[in-house]
C-alpha positions in Angstrom: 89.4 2.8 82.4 92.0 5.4 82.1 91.6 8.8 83.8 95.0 11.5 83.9 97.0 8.8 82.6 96.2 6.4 85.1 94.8 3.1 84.4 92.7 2.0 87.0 92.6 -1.8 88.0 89.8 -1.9 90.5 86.8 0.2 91.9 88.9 1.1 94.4 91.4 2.7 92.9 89.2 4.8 90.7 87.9 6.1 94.0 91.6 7.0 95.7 92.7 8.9 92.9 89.1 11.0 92.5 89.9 11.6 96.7 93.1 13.0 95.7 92.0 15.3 92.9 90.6 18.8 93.1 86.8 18.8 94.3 85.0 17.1 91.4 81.7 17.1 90.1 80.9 14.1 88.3 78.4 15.7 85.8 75.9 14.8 83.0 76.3 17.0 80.2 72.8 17.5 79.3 71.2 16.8 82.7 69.4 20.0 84.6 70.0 18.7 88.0 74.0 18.7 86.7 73.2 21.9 85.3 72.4 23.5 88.4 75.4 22.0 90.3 77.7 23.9 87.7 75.9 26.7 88.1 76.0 27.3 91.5 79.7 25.6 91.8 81.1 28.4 89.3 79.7 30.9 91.4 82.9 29.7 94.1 86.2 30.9 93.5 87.9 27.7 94.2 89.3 24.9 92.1 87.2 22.7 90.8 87.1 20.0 88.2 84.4 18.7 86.3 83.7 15.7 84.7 81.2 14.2 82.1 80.2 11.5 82.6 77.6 8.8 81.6 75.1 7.0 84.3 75.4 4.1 81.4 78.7 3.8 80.4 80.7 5.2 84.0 78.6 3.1 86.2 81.4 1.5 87.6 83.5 4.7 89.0 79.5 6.1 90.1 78.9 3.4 91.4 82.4 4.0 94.5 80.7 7.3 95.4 76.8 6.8 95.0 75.0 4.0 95.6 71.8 4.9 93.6 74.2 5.4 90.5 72.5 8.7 89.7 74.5 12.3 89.0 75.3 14.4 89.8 77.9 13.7 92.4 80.6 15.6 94.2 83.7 14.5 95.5 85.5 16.4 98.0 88.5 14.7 99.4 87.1 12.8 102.3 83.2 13.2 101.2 80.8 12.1 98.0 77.8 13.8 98.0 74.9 13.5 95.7 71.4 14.7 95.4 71.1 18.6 94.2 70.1 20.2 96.9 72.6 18.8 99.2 75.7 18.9 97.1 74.8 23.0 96.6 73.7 23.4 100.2 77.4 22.0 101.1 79.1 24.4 98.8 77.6 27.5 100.2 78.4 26.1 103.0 82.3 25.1 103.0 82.9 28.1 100.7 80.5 30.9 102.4 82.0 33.3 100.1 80.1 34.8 97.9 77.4 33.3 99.3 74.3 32.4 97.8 71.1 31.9 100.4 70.4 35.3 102.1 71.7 36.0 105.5 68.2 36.8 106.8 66.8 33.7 108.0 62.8 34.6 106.9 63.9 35.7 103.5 66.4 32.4 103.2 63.6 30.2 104.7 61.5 31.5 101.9 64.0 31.2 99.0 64.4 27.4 100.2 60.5 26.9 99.7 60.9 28.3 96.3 64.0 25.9 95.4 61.8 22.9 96.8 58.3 24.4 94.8 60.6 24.5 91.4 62.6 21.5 92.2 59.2 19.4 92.9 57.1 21.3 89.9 59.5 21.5 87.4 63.0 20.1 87.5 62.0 17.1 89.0 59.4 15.7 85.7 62.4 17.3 83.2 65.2 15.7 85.3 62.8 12.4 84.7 62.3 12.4 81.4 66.0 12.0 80.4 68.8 14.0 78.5 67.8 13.0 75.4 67.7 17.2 73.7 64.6 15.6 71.4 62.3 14.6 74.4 59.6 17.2 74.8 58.1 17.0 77.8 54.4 16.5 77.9 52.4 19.4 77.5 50.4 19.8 80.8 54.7 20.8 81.9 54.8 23.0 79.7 51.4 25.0 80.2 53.0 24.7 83.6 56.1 26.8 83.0 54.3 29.1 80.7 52.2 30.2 83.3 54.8 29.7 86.0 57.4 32.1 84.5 54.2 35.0 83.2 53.4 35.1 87.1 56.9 35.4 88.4 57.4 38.4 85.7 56.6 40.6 88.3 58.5 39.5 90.8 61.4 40.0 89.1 60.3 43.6 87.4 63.2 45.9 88.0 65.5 43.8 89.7 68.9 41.9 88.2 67.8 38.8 90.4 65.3 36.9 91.4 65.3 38.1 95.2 66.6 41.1 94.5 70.4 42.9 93.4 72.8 39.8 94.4 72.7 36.5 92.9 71.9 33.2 94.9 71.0 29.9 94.8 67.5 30.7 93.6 69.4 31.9 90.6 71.8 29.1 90.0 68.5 26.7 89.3 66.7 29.7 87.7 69.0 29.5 84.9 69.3 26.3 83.4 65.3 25.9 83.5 65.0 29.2 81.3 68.2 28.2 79.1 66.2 24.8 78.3 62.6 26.8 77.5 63.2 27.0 73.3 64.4 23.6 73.2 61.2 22.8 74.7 59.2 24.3 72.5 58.4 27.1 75.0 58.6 30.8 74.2 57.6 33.6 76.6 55.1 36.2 75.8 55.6 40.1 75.7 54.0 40.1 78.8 56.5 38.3 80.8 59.3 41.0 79.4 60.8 40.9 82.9 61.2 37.6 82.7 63.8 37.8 79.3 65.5 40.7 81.0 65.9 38.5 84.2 67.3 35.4 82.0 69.8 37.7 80.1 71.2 38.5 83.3 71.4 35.1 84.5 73.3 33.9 80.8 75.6 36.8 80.7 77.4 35.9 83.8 80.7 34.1 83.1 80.0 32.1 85.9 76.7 30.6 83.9 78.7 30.8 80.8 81.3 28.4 82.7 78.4 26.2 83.5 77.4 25.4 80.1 78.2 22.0 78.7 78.8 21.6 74.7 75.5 19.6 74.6 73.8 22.7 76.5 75.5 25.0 74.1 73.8 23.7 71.5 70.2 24.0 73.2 70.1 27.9 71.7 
């Protein structure tokens, strides 16, 4: 294996030279758990690298930072993390600016129970059915959604974000669940307007713009 023209002899060495690198994200392109990683890690002004990768064909060099070989995973000089939630809790909190949980502790206890309601509801079943762009998920998922995002229309009724004007972490997963909803098959009714309005704020942002792989590109 050859990564910035060094060929690599041993597990080991593949995981020296990722050490000594930038922080970088190890990254499915077409996985939404990756996706929200990106999301959330282009919201940091710091200097970053990511990587796609393949849990089949990179198993090896996964394999030095995360036992489970699953991604996403990011490598910070002295530290792999994986699993979602921690890898984006860890961001926000090594790079606190901008930050992206709310400073009030009730309001960022309850945008953690929405992370964990979506994460368990809905990103959890996608993230399970693969990143094949042709699997539809089953249909009691999408009847799910559907009437997930016509409820939450409201919520989001004259605001840019979903807990109000700045942008947070509820955000950074927000977006690559509604950037996935025509390639699913799903399309929002007139009555969740807000909803639309909300997502084009989310996909404008050059930080979610960033975020986008070439596979995701081609999703829309």
């Amino acid at each position: 294996m050859s990564i910035e023209g060094h060929q690599m002899d041993d597990n080991q060495d593949v995981s020296e030279l990722d050490r000594r690198s930038s922080m970088t994200l190890l990254s499915d392109p077409a996985d939404i758990f990756s996706h929200c990683c990106r999301a959330a890690l282009y919201e940091k002004d710091i200097e970053l690298k990511v990587e796609y990768v393949s849990e089949e064909e990179d198993a090896e060099r996964i394999s030095t930072h995360n036992p489970f070989l699953e991604l996403p995973v990011l490598i910070d000089r002295e530290i792999s993390l994986y699993d979602m939630s921690v890898i984006t809790e860890y961001l926000d909190e090594r790079y606190p600016y901008p930050p992206l949980m709310p400073v009030d502790p009730v309001v960022r206890a309850k945008a953690r129970l929405l992370i964990y309601r979506m994460t368990r509801d809905w990103l959890n079943p996608l993230h399970n059915l693969g990143t094949g762009m042709l699997r539809t998920p089953p249909e009691s998922l999408k009847k799910s959604l559907l009437a997930g995002f016509i409820s939450m229309a409201q919520i989001v009724q004259g605001q840019d974000y979903f807990l109000g004007p700045e942008y947070s972490l509820v955000d950074a997963y927000m977006g690559p669940l509604l950037w996935r909803l025509p390639n699913m098959g799903i399309q929002l009714p007139s009555s969740a307007s807000p909803i639309l309005k909300y997502s084009q704020n989310l996909f404008k942002r050059e930080s979610f713009q960033l975020s986008l792989s070439e596979v995701e590109r081609a999703m829309r």
